[in-house]
LOVORO-28480 format. One record per residue (C-alpha): residue number from 1; x, y, z. Coordinates in steps of 0.5 Angstrom, whole numbers, padded with zeros to 4 digits. Layout:
% LOVORO-28480
     k       x       y       z
   NUM       X       Y       Z
...
END
This chain:
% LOVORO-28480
     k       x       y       z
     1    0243    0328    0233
     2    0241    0320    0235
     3    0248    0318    0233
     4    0252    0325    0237
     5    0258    0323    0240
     6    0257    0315    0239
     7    0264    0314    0238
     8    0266    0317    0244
     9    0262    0312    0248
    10    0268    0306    0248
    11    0272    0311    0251
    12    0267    0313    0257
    13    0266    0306    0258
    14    0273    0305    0259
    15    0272    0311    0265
    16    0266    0308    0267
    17    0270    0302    0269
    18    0277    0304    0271
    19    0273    0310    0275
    20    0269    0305    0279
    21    0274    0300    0282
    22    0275    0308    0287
    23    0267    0308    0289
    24    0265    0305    0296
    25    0259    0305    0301
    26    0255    0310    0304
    27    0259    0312    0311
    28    0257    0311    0317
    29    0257    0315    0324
    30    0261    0314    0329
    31    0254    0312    0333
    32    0259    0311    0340
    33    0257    0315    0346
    34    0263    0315    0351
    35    0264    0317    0358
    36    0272    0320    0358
    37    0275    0320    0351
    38    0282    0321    0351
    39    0286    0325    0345
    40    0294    0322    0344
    41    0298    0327    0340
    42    0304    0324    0337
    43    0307    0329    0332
    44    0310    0329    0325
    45    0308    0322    0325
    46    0305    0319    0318
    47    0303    0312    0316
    48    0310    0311    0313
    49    0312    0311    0320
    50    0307    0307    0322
    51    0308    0302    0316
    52    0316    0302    0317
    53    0318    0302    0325
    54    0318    0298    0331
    55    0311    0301    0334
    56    0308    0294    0336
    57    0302    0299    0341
    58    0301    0303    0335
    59    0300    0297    0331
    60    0295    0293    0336
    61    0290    0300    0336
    62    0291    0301    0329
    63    0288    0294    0328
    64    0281    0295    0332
    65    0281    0303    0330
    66    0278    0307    0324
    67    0284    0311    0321
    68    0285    0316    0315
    69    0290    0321    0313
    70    0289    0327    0317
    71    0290    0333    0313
    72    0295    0338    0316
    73    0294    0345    0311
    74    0291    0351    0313
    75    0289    0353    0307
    76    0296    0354    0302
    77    0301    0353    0307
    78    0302    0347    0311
    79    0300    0348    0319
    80    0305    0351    0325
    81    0304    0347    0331
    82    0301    0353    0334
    83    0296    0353    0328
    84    0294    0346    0329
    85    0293    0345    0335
    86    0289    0352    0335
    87    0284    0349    0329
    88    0284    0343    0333
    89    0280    0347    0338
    90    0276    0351    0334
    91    0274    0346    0329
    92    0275    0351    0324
    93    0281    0353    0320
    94    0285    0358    0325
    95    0292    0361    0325
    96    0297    0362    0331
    97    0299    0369    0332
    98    0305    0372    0332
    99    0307    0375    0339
   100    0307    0369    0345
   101    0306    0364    0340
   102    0307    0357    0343
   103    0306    0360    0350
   104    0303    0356    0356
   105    0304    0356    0363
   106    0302    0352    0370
   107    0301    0357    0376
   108    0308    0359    0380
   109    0312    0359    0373
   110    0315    0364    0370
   111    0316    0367    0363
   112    0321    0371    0361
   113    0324    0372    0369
   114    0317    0375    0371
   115    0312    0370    0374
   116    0306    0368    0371
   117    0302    0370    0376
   118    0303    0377    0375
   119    0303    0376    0366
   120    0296    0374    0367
   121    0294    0379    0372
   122    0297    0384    0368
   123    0293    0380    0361
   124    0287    0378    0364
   125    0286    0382    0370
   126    0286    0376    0375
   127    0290    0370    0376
   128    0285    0364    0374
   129    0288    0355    0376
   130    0290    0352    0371
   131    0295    0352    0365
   132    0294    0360    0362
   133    0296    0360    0354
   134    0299    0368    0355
   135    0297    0370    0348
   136    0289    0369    0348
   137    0289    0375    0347
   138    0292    0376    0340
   139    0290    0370    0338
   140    0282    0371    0339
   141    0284    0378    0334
   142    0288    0375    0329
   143    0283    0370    0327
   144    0277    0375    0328
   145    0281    0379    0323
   146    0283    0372    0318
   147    0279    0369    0312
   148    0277    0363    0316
   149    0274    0367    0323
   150    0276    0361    0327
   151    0272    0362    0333
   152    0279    0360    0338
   153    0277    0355    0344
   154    0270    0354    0342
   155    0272    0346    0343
   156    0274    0347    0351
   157    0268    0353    0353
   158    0263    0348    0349
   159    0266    0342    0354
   160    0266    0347    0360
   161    0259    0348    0358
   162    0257    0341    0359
   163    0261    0340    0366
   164    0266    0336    0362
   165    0273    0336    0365
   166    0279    0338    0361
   167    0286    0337    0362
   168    0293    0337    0358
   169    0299    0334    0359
   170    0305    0336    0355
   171    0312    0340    0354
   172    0316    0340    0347
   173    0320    0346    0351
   174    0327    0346    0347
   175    0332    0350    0351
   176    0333    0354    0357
   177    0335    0362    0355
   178    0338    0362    0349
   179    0345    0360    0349
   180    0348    0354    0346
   181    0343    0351    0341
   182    0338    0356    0339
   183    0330    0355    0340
   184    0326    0353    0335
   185    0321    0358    0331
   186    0315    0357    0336
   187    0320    0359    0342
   188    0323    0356    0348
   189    0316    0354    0350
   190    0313    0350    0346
   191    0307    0348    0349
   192    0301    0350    0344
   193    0298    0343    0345
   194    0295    0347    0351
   195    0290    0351    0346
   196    0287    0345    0344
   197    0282    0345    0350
   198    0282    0351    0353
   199    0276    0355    0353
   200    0276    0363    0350
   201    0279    0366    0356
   202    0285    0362    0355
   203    0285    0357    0361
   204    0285    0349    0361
   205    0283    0347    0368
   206    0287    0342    0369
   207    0294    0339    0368
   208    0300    0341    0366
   209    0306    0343    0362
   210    0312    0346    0366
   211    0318    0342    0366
   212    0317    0339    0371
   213    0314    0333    0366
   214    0322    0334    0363
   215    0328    0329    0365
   216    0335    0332    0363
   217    0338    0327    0358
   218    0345    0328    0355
   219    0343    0324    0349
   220    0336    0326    0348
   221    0335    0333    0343
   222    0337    0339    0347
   223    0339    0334    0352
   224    0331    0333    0355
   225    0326    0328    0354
   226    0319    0326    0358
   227    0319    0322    0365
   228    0314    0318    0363
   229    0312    0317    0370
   230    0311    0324    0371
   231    0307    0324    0364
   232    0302    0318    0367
   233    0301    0321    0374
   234    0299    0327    0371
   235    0294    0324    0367
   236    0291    0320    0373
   237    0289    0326    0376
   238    0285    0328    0371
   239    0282    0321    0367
   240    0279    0319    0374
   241    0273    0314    0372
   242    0266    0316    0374
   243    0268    0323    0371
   244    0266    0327    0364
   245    0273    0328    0361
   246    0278    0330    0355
   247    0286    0329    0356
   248    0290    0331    0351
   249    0297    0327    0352
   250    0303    0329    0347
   251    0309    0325    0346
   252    0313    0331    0346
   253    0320    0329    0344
   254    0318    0327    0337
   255    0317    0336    0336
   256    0323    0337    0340
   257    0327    0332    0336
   258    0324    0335    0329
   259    0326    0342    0332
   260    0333    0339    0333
   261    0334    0337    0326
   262    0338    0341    0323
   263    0343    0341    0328
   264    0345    0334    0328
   265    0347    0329    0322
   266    0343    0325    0318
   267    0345    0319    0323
   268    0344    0322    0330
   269    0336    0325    0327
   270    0335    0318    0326
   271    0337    0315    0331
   272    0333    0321    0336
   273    0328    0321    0332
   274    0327    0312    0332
   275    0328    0313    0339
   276    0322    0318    0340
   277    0318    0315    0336
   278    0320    0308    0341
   279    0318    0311    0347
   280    0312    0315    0344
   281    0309    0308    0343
   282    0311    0306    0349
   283    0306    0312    0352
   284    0302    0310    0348
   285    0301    0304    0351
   286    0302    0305    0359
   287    0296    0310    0356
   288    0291    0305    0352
   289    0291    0300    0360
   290    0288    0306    0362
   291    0283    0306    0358
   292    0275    0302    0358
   293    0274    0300    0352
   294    0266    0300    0353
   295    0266    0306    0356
   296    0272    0311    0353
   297    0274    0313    0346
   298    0282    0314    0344
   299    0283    0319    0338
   300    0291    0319    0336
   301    0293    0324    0331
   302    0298    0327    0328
   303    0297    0335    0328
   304    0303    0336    0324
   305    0306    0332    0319
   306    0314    0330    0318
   307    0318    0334    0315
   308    0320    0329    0309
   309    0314    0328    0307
   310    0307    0331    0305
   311    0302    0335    0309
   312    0299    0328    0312
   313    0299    0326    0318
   314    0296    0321    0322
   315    0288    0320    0325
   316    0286    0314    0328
   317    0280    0313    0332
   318    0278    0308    0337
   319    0271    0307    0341
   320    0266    0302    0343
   321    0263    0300    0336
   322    0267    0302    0332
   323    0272    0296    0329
   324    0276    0299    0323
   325    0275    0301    0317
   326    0277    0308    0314
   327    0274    0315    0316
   328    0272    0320    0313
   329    0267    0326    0314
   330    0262    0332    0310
   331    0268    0336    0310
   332    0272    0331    0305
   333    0266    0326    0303
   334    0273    0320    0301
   335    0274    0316    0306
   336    0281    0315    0309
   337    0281    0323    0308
   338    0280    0327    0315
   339    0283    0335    0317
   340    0285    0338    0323
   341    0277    0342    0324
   342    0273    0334    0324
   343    0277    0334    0331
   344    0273    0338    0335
   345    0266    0336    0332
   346    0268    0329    0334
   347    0270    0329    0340
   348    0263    0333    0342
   349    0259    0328    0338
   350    0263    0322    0342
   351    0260    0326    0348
   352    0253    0327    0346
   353    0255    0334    0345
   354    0253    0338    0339
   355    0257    0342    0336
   356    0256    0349    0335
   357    0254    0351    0328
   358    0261    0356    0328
   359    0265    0350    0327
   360    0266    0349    0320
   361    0269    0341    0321
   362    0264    0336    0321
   363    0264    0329    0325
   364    0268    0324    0323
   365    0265    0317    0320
   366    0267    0311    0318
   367    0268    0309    0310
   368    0270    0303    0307
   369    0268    0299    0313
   370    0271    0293    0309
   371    0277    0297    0307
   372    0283    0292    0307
   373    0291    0294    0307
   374    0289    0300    0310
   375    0295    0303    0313
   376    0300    0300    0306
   377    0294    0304    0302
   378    0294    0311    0306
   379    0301    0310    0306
   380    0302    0310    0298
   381    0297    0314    0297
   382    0301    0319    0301
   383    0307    0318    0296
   384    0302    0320    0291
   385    0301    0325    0293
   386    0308    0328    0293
   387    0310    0325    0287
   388    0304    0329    0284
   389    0305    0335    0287
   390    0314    0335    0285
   391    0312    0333    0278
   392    0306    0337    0276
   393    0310    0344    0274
   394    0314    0339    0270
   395    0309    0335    0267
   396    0305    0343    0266
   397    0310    0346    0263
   398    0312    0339    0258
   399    0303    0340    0255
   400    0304    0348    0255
   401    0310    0346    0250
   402    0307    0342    0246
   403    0301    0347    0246
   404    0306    0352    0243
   405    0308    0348    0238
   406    0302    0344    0236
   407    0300    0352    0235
   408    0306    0355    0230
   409    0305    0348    0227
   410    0298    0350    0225
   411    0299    0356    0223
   412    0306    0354    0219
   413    0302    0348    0217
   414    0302    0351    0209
   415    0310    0352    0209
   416    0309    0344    0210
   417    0310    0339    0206
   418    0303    0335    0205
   419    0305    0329    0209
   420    0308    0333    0216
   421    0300    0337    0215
   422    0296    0330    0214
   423    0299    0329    0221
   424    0297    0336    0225
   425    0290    0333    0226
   426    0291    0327    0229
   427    0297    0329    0233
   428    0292    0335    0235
   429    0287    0330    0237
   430    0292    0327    0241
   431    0295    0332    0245
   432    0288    0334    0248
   433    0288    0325    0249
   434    0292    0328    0254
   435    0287    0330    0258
   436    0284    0324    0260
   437    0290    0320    0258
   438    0292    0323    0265
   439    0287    0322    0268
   440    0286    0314    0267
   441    0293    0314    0269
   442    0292    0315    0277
   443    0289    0309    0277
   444    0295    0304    0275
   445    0298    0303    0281
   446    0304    0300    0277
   447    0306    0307    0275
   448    0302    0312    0281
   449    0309    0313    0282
   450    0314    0312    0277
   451    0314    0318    0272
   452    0318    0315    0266
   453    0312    0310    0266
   454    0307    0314    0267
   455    0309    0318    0261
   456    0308    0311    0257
   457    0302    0311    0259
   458    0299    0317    0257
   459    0303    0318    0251
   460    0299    0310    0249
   461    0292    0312    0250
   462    0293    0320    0248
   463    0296    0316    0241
   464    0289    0311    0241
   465    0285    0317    0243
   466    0288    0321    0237
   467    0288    0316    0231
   468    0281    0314    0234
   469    0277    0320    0233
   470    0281    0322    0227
   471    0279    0316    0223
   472    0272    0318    0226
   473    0273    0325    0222
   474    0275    0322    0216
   475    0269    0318    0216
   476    0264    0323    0219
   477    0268    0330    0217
   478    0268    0335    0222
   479    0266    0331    0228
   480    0273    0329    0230
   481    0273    0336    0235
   482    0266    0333    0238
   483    0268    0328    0239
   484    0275    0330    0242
   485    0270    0335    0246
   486    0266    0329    0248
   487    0271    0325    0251
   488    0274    0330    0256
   489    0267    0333    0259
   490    0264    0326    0259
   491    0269    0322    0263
   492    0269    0328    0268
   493    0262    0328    0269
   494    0262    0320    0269
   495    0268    0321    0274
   496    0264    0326    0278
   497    0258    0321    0279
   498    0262    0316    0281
   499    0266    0319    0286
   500    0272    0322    0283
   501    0276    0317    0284
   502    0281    0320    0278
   503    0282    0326    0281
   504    0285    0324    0287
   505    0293    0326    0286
   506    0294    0326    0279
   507    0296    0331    0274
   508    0290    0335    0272
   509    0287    0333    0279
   510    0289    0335    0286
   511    0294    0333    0291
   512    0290    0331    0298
   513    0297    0334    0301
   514    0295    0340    0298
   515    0288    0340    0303
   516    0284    0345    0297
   517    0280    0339    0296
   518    0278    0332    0298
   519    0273    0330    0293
   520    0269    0333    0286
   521    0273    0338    0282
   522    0281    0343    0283
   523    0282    0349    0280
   524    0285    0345    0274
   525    0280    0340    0273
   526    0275    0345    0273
   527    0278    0349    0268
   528    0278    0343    0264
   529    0272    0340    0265
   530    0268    0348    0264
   531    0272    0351    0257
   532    0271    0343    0254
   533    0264    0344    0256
   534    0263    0351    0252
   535    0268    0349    0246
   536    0263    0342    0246
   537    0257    0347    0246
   538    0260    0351    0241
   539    0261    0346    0236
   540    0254    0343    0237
   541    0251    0350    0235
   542    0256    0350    0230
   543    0254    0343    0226
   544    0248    0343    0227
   545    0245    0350    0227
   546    0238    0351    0230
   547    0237    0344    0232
   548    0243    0344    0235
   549    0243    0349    0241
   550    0237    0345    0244
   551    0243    0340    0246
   552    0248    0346    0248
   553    0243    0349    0253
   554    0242    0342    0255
   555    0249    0340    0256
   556    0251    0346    0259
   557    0246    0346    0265
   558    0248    0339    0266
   559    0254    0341    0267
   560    0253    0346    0272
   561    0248    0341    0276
   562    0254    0335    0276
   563    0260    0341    0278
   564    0253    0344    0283
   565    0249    0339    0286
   566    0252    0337    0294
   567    0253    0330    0293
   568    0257    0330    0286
   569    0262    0337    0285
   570    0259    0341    0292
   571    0263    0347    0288
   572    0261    0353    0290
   573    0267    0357    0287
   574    0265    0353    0280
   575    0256    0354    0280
   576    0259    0362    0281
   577    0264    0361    0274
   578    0260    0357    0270
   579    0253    0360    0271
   580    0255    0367    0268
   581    0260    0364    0263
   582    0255    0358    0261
   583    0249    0364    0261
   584    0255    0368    0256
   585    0256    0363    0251
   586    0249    0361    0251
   587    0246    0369    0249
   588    0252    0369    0244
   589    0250    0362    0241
   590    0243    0364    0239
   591    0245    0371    0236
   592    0243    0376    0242
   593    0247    0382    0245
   594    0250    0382    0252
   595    0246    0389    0255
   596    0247    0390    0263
   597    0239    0387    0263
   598    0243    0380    0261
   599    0248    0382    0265
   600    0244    0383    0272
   601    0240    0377    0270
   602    0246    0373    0269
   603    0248    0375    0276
   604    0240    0374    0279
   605    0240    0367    0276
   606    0247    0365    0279
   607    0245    0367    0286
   608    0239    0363    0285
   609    0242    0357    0282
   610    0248    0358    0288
   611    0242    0358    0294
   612    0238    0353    0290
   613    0245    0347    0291
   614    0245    0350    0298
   615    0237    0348    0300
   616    0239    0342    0296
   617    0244    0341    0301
   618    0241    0343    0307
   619    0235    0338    0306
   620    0240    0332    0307
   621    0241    0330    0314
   622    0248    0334    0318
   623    0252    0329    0318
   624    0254    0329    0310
   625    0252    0336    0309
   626    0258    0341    0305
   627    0260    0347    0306
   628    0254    0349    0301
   629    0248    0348    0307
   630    0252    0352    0311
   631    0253    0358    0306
   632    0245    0357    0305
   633    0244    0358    0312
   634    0248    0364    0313
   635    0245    0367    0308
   636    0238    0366    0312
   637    0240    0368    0318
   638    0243    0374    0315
   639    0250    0372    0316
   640    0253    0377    0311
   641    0259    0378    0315
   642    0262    0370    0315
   643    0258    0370    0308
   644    0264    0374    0305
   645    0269    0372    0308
   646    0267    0365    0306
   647    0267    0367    0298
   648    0274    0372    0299
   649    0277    0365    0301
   650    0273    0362    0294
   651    0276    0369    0291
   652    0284    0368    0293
   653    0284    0361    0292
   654    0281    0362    0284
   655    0286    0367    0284
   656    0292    0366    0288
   657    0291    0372    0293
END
């Protein structure tokens, strides 16, 4: 057993190596603690945006800033303007509902012909100050009723409780009535950004969002823009120096200009969206002169994403101490990687504020502090990543082609002639290469792209991989599937102790645009790495009999502690699939009959396994605990409720529900 899998190791090496140009330093926590902080919204922004336009504003904060792509996913399907702005003040996951969607009013509007003050009286029982987002009622029901349980206005009644101001400044308000062009989805009133920063019953102090802040503009999309100085003076009112305060100022026009899209020609949307995006920089500026750098935090984001492009916007931050770098958070652990929900924590830990243990977000830190290129880099990444997720089912259904052939061909392989069956081994050998090959790939920056090359290169090494373990067969008879085995667990596993940089937007991987995952395995990767392991087990048992199951056990729990541990795999989903199957595999290869007595222990030792990741994982400091300490403390606090729901979520997204 001294020699088991020798021949694999020159190709693990090879992993080892390419894997360990993606690993970087522990991150650090943004350790600022600010009087004001102020959030610029610009959406449909990502960094090809930044990368390629006039945005010499943008451009200067970009250099002293942290900065990532934002994530703008809830869960399979890319976020409204609503959703977003909702998840960004729950700090969880949240949806917007459907009556009433984007609908925020400044006191003495109306809506609907009826004036908001008897809506909210009819909706609230009483006229509050402040800008009212009407359909906090629906709102707080549709989210107590979603998987997330996202806690709607967590961020504005924490601030609140903390008697620091807020205030929101924003109107992407498409057309009055509803003639000539026709509205966008969320309404003629497009003013989510309110949700942000609202307390559960539905009110921002302070601010405005009428269109007021509007100034008819026949070349501007559905002929308004925002009078920057009406935006700035809004904004005095509320960031006054000396006050505690949150503002949220949204560059208005690049939504209205998203929601005008489709009405214009190819030429006219470029130029309205070029213009846009000039006068959001501009914005930002006359923002940023406002602000003390010693004393103020800016965050700008992008809440969602550009329509051409994947579910990536942009996040950058800037506060005192901190100079570059990339962020990152517990909720992701990849530097450049941040979602909707790290947010809030953020905004809260900047001000000295804890966040609420509801919120499933966790505060941002910067990663890779010495990362050069940053914005080329998120931006190519970006193109990654949409490359990887327009050629996944095509690259699926060419391996399960071949599957299938390679299959008829086996089982046809006497009706061959003697040369074409001398071949079926090692063309096995190298179809399952192609598992690793694919992999080892996305670490190519040549081909990350390029689907022609990318094909090349997985064919090469999947051809090395294939003739090299069918020489080893021949030599050693019967160890060329070991070792082909040995090949696809042992890069994963060495992928996951190193970060899982091989992971990130190739085929077998995952996309960053997709949001199920940021870091340790997706669903394909997983699939992978578990039915590789039990093959491997299987082959150990089979070839060495009784001195071999000591070494399948063995392989098989470190498999689990790779995919469990919170600082490798963090995969809750996967402790719950591997534990029972690996359990299985385990019984049959020592001859025992699977009972209800194994069955029900099975089920005993997963829990137990499960909760003892999760106290692993509460063990380590807040700042980079996953999900896994959290389901551990619920299971604690008899939370059961929020437990289910959390593993529902894990459910359907095994399982497409």
């Amino acid at each position: 057993m001294r020699r088991l899998g020798g021949a694999g190791l020159a190709v693990l090496a090879l992993g080892v190596a390419v894997a360990g140009t993606g690993c970087g330093g522990p991150p650090s926590d943004l350790d600022a603690r600010v009087d004001r902080v102020m959030v610029v919204s610009l959406p449909g922004v990502d960094w090809g945006d930044v990368q390629d336009a006039d945005l010499p504003n943008l451009d200067r904060f970009v250099r002293s800033a942290a900065i990532a792509d934002m994530s703008t996913r809830i869960g399979r399907r890319t976020a409204t303007m609503t959703d977003a702005y909702l998840t960004l003040g729950a700090g969880t996951r949240a949806v917007g509902p459907v009556v009433d969607t984007a609908v925020a009013v400044d006191p003495g509007e109306t809506y609907g012909g009826v004036p908001a003050g008897e809506l909210l009286d009819r909706r609230l029982g009483a006229i509050p100050d402040g800008i009212a987002y009407l359909a906090i009622g629906a709102a707080l029901d549709v989210n107590d009723h979603s998987a997330y349980g996202a806690e709607v206005g967590s961020l504005g009644d924490r601030l609140a409780a903390a008697g620091i101001h807020r205030a929101v400044v924003a109107n992407g308000d498409a057309v009055e009535g509803f003639v000539s062009d026709d509205p966008p989805p969320d309404g003629a009133y497009a003013r989510s950004a309110a949700t942000m920063l609202m307390g559960s019953d539905g009110i921002v102090p302070e601010g405005a969002v009428s269109r007021s802040l509007l100034v008819d503009d026949p070349a501007a999309a559905f002929g308004w823009r925002l009078d920057h100085d009406k935006v700035l003076d809004a904004v005095d009112r509320a960031w006054v120096e000396g006050d505690r305060s949150v503002v949220l100022v949204e560059a208005s026009d690049l939504s209205r200009v998203a929601a005008y899209g489709s009405r214009a020609d190819a030429g006219q949307r470029r130029k309205m969206r070029t213009r846009a995006l000039e006068d959001a920089d501009a914005l930002l500026g006359d923002l940023l002169h406002r602000v003390d750098p010693a004393h103020d935090a800016v965050i700008v984001l992008s809440p969602v994403a550009p329509a051409s492009s994947p579910a990536l916007g942009i996040a950058a931050v800037r506060a005192p101490g901190v100079d570059g770098g990339l962020l990152q958070s517990a909720t992701t652990r990849r530097a450049g990687y941040v979602q909707l929900a790290d947010v809030a924590p953020t905004v809260l830990s900047l001000l000295g504020q804890n966040p609420p243990d509801a919120m499933e977000g966790r505060s941002l830190a910067v990663g890779d502090a010495d990362a050069t290129g940053r914005v080329s880099r998120l931006a190519e990444a970006a193109e990654a990543a949409d490359f990887r997720d327009a050629t996944m089912p095509l690259a699926v259904t060419i391996v399960v082609l071949v599957l299938v052939v390679m299959t008829v061909l086996t089982a046809l392989r006497s009706w061959l002639r003697p040369g074409v069956r001398r071949l079926l081994a090692p063309l096995a050998y190298g179809a399952l290469g192609v598992v690793p090959a694919s992999f080892l790939v996305g670490r190519i920056g040549a081909v990350r792209a390029d689907l022609a090359g990318q094909a090349v290169v997985v064919a090469l090494v999947a051809a090395a991989i294939g003739l090299t373990v069918d020489r080893v067969d021949r030599r050693r008879p019967g160890l060329g599937p070991l070792v082909a085995m040995e090949v696809i667990v042992g890069l994963i596993a060495l992928d996951l102790l190193v970060g899982a940089p091989l992971q990130l937007n190739t085929i077998f991987g995952y996309s960053v645009a997709v949001a199920g995952r940021f870091t340790g395995l997706g669903n394909l990767a997983f699939a992978l790495f578990g039915s590789a392991t039990i093959v491997l087990a299987a082959l150990i048992a089979d070839r060495y009999g009784r001195r071999g199951l000591p070494w399948a056990y063995g392989l098989l729990v470190a498999v689990v502690v790779v995919e469990g541990l919170p600082m490798l795999g963090a995969d809750v989903g996967g402790v719950l699939s591997m534990v029972p199957a690996f359990g299985v595999t385990g019984l049959v290869l020592a001859g025992r009959r699977i009972g209800w007595r194994e069955v029900g222990l099975l089920v005993v030792v997963t829990a137990v396994a499960l909760f003892g990741f999760a106290l692993i994982d509460a063990a380590r400091p807040p700042e980079v605990q996953t999900h896994l300490a959290r389901l551990g403390q619920q299971v604690l606090d008899g939370q059961w409720d929020t437990l289910s729901k959390n593993l529902s979520r894990r459910w359907q997204a095994s399982f497409g529900g």
